[in-house]
C-alpha positions as CSV (number, residue, x, y, z in Angstrom):
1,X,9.1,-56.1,-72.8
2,X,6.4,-57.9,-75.4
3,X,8.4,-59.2,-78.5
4,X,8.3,-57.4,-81.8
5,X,6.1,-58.9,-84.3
6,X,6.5,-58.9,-88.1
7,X,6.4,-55.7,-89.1
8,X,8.4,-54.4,-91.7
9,X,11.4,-52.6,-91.0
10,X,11.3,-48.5,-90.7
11,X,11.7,-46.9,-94.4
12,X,15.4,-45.6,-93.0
13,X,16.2,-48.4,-93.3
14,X,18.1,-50.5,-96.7
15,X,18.7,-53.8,-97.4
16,X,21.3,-54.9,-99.9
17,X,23.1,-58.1,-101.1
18,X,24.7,-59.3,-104.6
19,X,23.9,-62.4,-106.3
20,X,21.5,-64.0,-103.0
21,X,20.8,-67.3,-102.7
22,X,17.9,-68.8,-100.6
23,X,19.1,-70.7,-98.2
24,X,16.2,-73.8,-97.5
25,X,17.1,-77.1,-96.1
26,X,19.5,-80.0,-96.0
27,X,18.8,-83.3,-97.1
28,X,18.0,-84.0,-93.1
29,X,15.7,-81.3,-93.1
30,X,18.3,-79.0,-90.9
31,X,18.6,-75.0,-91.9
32,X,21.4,-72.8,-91.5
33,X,22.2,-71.2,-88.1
34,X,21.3,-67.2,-88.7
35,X,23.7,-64.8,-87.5
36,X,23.4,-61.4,-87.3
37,X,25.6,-59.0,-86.6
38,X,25.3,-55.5,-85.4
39,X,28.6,-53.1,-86.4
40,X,28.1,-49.2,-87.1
41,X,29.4,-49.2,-90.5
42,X,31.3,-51.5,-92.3
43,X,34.3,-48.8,-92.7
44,X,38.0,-49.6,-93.6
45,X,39.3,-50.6,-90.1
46,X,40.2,-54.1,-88.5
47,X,37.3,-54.8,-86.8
48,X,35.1,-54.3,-90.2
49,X,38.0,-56.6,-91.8
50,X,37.8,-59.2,-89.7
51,X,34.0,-59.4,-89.4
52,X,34.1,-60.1,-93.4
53,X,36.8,-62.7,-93.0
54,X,34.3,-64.5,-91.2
55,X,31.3,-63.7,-93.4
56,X,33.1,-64.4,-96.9
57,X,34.7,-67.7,-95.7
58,X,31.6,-69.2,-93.9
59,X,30.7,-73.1,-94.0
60,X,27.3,-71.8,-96.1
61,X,25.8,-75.2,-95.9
62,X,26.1,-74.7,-91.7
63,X,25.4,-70.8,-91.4
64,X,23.7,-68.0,-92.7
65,X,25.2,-64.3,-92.1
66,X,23.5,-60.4,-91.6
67,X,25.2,-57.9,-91.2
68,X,23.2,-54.8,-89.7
69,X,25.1,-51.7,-89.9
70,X,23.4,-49.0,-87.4
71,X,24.9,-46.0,-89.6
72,X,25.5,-46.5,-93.1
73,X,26.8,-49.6,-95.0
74,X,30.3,-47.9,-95.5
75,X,32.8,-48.9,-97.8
76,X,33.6,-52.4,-97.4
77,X,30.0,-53.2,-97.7
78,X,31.1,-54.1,-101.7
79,X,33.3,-57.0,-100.7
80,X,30.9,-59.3,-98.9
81,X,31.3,-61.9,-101.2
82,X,29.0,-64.3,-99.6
83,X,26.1,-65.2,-102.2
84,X,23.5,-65.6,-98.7
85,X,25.0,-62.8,-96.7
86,X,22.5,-59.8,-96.4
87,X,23.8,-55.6,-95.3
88,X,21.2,-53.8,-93.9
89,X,21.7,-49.9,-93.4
90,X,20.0,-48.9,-90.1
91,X,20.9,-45.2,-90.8
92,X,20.8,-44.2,-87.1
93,X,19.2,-40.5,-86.4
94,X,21.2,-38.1,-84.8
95,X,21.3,-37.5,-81.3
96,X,19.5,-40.1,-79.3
97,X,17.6,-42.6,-81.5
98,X,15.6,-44.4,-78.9
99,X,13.4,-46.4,-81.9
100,X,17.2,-47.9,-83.1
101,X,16.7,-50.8,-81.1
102,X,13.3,-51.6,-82.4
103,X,14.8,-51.4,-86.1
104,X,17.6,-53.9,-85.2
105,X,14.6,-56.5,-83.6
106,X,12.4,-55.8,-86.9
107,X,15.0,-56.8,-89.1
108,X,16.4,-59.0,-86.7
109,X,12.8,-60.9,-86.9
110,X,12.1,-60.7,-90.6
111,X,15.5,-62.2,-91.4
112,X,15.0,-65.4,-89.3
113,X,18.3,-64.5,-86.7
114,X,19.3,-67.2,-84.4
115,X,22.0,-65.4,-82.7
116,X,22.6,-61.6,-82.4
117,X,26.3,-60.7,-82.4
118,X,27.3,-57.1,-81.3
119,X,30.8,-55.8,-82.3
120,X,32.3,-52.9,-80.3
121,X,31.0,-50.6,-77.7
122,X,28.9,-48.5,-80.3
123,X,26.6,-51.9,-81.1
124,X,26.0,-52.6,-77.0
125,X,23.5,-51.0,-75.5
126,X,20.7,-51.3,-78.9
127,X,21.6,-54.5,-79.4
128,X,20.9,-56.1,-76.0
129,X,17.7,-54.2,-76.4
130,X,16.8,-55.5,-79.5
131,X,17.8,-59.2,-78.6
132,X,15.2,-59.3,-75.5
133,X,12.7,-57.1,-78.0
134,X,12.7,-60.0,-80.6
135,X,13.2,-62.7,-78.3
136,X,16.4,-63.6,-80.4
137,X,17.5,-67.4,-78.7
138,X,21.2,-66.2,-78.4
139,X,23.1,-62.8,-78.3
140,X,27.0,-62.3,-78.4
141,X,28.8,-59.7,-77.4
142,X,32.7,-58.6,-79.5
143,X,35.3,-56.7,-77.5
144,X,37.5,-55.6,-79.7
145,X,39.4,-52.5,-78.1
146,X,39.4,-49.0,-77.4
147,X,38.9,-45.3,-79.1
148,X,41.1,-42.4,-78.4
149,X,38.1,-41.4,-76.3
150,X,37.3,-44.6,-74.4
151,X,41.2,-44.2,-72.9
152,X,40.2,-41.1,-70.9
153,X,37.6,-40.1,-67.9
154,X,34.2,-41.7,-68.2
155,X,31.0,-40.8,-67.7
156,X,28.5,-42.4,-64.8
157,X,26.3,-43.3,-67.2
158,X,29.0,-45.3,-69.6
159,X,30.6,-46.8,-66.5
160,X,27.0,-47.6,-65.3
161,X,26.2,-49.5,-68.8
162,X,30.1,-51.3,-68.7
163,X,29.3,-52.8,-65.2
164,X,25.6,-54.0,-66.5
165,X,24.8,-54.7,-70.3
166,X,27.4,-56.9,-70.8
167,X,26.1,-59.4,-68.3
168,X,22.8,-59.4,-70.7
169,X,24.7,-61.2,-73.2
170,X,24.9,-65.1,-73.5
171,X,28.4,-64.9,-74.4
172,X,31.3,-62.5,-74.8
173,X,34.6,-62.8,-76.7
174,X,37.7,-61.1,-77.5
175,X,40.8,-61.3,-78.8
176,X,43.7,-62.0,-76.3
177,X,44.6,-62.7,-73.2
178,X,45.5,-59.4,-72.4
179,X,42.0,-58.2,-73.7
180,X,40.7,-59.9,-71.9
181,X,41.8,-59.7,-68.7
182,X,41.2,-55.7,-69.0
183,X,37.3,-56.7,-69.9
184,X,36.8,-58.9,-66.7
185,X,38.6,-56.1,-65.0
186,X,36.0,-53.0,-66.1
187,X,33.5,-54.7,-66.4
188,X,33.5,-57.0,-63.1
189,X,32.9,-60.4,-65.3
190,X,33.8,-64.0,-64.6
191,X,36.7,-65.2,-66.2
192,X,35.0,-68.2,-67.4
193,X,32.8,-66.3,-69.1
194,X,34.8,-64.8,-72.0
195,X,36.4,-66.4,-74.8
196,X,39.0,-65.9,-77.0
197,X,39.0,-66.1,-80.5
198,X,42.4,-64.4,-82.3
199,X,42.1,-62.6,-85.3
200,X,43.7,-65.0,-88.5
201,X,45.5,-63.8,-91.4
202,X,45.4,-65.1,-94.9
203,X,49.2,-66.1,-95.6
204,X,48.2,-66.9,-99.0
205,X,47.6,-62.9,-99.5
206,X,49.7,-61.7,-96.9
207,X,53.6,-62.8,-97.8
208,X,57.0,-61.7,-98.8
209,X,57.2,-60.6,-102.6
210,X,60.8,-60.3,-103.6
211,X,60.1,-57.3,-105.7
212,X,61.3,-54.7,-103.4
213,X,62.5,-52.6,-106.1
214,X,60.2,-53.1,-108.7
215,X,57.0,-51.7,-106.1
216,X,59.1,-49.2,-104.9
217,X,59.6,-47.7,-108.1
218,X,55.8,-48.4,-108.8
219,X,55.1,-46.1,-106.1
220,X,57.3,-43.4,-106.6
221,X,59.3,-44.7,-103.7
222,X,63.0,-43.8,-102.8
223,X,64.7,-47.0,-103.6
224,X,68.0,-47.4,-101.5
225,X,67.0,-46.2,-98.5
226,X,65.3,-47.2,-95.0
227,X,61.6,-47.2,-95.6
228,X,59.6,-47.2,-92.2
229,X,55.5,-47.5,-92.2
230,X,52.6,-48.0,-90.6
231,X,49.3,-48.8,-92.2
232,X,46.0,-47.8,-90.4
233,X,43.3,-44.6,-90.0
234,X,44.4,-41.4,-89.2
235,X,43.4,-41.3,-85.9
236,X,44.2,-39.6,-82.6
237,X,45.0,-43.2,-80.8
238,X,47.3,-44.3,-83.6
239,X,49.7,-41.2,-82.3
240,X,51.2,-40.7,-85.7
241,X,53.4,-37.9,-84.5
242,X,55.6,-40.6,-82.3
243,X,57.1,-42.0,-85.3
244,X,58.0,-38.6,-87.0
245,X,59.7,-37.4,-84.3
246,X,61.0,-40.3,-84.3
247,X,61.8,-40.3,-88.0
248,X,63.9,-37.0,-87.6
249,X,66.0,-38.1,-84.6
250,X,67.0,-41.1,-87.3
251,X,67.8,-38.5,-90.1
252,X,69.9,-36.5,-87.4
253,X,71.9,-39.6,-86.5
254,X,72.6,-40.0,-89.9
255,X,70.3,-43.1,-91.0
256,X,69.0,-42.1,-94.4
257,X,65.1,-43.1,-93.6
258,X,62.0,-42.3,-95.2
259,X,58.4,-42.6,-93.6
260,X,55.5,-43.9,-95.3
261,X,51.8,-43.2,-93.4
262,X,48.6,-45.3,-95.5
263,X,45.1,-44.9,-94.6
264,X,43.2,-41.5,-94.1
265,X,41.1,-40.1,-91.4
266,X,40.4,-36.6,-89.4
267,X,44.3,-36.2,-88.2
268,X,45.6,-36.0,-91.8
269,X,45.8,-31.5,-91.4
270,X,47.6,-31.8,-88.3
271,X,50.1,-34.6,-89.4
272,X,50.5,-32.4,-92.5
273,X,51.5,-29.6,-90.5
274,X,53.3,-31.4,-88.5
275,X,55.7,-33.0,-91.1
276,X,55.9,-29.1,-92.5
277,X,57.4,-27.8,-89.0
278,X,59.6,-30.5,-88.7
279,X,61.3,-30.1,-92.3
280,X,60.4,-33.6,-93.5
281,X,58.2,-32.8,-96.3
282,X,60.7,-34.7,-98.5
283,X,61.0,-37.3,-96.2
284,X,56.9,-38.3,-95.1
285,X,54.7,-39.6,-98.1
286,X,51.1,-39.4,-96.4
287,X,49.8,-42.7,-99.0
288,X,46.0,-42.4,-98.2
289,X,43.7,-45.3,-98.6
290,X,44.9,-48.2,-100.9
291,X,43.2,-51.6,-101.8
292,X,47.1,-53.1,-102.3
293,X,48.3,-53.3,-98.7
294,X,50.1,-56.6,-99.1
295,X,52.2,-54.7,-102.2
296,X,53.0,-51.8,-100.1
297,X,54.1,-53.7,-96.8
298,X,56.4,-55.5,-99.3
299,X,57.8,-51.8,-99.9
300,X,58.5,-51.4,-96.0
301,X,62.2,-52.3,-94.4
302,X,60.3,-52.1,-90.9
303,X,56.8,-52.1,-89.6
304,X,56.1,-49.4,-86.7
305,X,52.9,-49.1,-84.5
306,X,52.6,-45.8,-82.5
307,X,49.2,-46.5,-81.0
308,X,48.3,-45.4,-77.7
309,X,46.0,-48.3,-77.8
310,X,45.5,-51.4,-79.8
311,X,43.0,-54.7,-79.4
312,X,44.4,-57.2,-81.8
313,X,46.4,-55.4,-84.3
314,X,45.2,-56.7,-87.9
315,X,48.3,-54.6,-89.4
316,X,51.3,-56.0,-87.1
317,X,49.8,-59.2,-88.6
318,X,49.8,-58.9,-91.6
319,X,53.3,-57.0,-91.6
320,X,54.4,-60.2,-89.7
321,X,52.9,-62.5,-92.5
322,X,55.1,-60.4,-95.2
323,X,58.2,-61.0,-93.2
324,X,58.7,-57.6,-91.7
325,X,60.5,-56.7,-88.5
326,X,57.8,-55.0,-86.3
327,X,58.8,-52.0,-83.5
328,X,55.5,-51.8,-82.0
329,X,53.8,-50.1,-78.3
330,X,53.6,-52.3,-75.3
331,X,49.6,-51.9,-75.3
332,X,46.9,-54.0,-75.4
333,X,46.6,-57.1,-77.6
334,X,50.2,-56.3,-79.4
335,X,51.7,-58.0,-76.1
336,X,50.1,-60.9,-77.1
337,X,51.1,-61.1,-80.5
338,X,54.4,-59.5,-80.8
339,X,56.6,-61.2,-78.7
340,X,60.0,-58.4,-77.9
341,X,63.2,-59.5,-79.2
342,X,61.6,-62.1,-81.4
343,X,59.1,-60.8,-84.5
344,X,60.5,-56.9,-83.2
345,X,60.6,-55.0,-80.8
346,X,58.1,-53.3,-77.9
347,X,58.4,-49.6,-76.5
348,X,56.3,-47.9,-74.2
349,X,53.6,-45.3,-75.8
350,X,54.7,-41.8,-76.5
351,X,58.3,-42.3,-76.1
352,X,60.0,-41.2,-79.3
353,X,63.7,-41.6,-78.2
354,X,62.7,-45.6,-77.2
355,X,61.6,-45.8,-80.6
356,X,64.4,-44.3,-82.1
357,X,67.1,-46.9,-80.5
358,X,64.9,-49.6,-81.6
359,X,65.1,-48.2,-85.2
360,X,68.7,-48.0,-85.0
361,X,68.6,-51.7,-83.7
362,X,67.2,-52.3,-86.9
363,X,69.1,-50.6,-88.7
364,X,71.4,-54.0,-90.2
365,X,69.7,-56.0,-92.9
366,X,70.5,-59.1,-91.2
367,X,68.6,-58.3,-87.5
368,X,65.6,-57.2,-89.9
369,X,65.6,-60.7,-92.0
370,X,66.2,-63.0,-88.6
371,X,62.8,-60.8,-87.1
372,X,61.0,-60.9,-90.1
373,X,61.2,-64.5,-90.8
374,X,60.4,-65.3,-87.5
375,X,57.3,-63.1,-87.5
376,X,56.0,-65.0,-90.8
377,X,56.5,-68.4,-89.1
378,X,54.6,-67.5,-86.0
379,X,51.8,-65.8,-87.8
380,X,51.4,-68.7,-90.1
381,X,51.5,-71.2,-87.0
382,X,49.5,-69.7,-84.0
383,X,47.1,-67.0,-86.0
384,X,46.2,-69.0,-89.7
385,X,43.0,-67.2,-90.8
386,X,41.0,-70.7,-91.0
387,X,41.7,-70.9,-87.2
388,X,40.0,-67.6,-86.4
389,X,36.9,-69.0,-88.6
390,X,36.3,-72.3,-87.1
391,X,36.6,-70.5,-83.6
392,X,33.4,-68.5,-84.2
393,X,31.7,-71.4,-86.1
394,X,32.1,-73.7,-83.0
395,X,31.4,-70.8,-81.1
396,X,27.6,-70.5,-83.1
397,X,27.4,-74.0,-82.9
398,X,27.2,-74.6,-79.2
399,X,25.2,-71.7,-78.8
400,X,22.4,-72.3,-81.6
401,X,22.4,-75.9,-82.7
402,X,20.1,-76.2,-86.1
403,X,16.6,-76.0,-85.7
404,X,14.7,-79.7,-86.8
405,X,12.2,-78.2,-88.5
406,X,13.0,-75.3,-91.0
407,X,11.6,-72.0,-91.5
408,X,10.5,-70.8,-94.6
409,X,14.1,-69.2,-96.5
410,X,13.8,-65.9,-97.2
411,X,12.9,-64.7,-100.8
412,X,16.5,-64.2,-102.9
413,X,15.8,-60.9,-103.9
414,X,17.2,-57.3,-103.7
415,X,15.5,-55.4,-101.2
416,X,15.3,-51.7,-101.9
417,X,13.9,-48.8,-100.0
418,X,11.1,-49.9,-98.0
419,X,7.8,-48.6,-98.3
């Protein structure tokens, strides 16, 4: 396949960035390492999160960042506060859009890339293509979990493209041990071949405020009861309905407990019905989306993760770094980070009544303070945000060292529409 040359990108396309700075040269005449990275949207979920951890708190005068969404920008495209980082809106077509590729490689081109990383299954298959189409010198390929879909039967052609494409890449990395082991396992890759870089957390934001009361009654919160929650997108893989079932075998034991569910998403109608059939409606506050997450983990007694699968749980972090007790399923990355007895507890996915003795583990204030301390130390010790930074920066390094001679920087102004 003949490289792309310099065209300008399709008019789908959108380029966008605040306050831009032109990145040139340093006094040895070295530029910036280029990174691009291909996402589907920049949406309110971990994997978005964590991509901007690594964009906003970049070593600028080593490396330059792109983010190339292939649907829309998406809501978190407002907090990239890196002055050089650039969002580009690919705006995929429906159905099969077989020019996608081509896009990625145009802009891929016109914005000097050194090294193409692809985040998640959805960036794979376009993003391999567009590497070799643009003759990028590096490409990088992100496990970071699984959909409610990816857990069930699939197709030839998916299995086909898990056995092949990933071998295209130059590198691959996740984010445990546990993860992966499951990616050598499906996909048939050498070991050696994958790294892993843990997601961080930012203990400065993330900690225990002692103003339980105070945010409770902010939020219209019960005050002297047994608050439960779980932070995260109303989805069919977070299995939601576990921990309200759950919920009312605690209020039929007796336990006074109330159940607070943040984020939105498609399963909100059927949770809602749900909590009606069960007689809860006074006891489930469905929170929707919130920009104060630290402020309403510090409302939270326990932490609870229902998921039927989870990579590397950003959440269970952060509820770790607040000092919360976490009761958590034995899935995925979780194993990694939550270690049972210790930070919380584990239980096996769909099993409401093993959820509910945990609960009433937890159930005495001292058991909760003992976990929740010792979830804040280990988060602060083994998975400090800076950590999860410098791992991809070395990472870039030893994939792309800096060009000797610089290319021109590209001009530090906002790119509209294109013609």
């Amino acid at each position: 396949m003949r490289s792309m040359g310099s065209r300008a990108p399709a008019p789908c396309c959108r380029a966008r960035r605040g306050a831009a700075k032109a990145h040139g040269t340093d006094e040895r005449g070295m530029r910036p390492i280029t990174v691009g990275h291909t996402i589907w949207s920049l949406s309110d979920g971990g994997m978005e999160r964590g991509l901007l951890n690594v964009v906003n708190r970049a070593d600028e005068t080593g490396f330059r960042h792109v983010i190339l969404c292939l649907g829309e920008a998406g809501p978190l495209a407002s907090r990239v506060s890196a002055s050089s980082c650039r969002v580009v809106e690919l705006r995929k077509r429906s159905g099969n859009d077989v020019m996608l590729p081509f896009r990625i490689a145009a802009w891929a081109r016109r914005l000097h890339v050194d090294i193409l990383h692809a985040r998640g299954w959805p960036t794979l298959v376009e993003t391999a293509v567009a590497g070799y189409a643009a003759r990028i010198p590096r490409t990088v390929y992100g496990f970071h979990g699984k959909t409610a879909a990816e857990l069930g039967r699939k197709s030839a052609r998916r299995r086909l493209a898990e056995m092949t494409i990933p071998r295209l890449y130059d590198a691959i990395v996740t984010l445990t041990d546990s993860m992966k082991a499951d990616l050598t396992r499906t996909c048939r890759l050498d070991a050696a071949r994958v790294r892993v870089i843990p997601n961080g957390v930012d203990g400065e934001v993330f900690r225990p405020i002692d103003r339980r009361a105070e945010l409770r009654a902010e939020f219209g919160l019960p005050r002297d009861v047994l608050i439960l929650g779980t932070v995260g997108r109303l989805d069919p893989v977070k299995n939601h309905g576990v921990i309200i079932r759950a919920l009312a075998r605690l209020r039929a034991r007796g336990t006074d407990a109330f159940l607070l569910l943040i984020g939105e998403g498609p399963e909100r109608p059927r949770l809602e019905r749900e909590i009606r059939e069960s007689g809860l409606a006074g006891q489930v506050r469905l929170f929707g989306h919130t920009d104060r997450v630290r402020d309403v983990l510090n409302c939270l007694d326990i932490y609870v993760q229902a998921s039927l699968y989870e990579g590397f749980s950003n959440t269970v972090l952060e509820a770790m770094a607040c000092g919360l007790p976490v009761v958590a399923t034995r899935t995925g990355g979780t194993v990694d980070l939550l270690r049972d007895g210790h930070e919380g507890y584990l239980f096996e996915p769909d099993d409401d009544p093993a959820l509910t003795a945990l609960l009433l583990e937890l159930r005495h204030r001292d058991r909760r303070r003992e976990m929740g301390r010792s979830g804040r130390r280990r988060a602060m010790e083994d998975f400090p945000l800076v950590k999860m930074v410098h791992g991809y920066e070395r990472l870039y390094r030893e994939l792309g060292p800096r060009a000797a001679t610089a290319r021109p920087p590209e001009p530090s102004r906002r790119l509209g529409h294109s013609a």
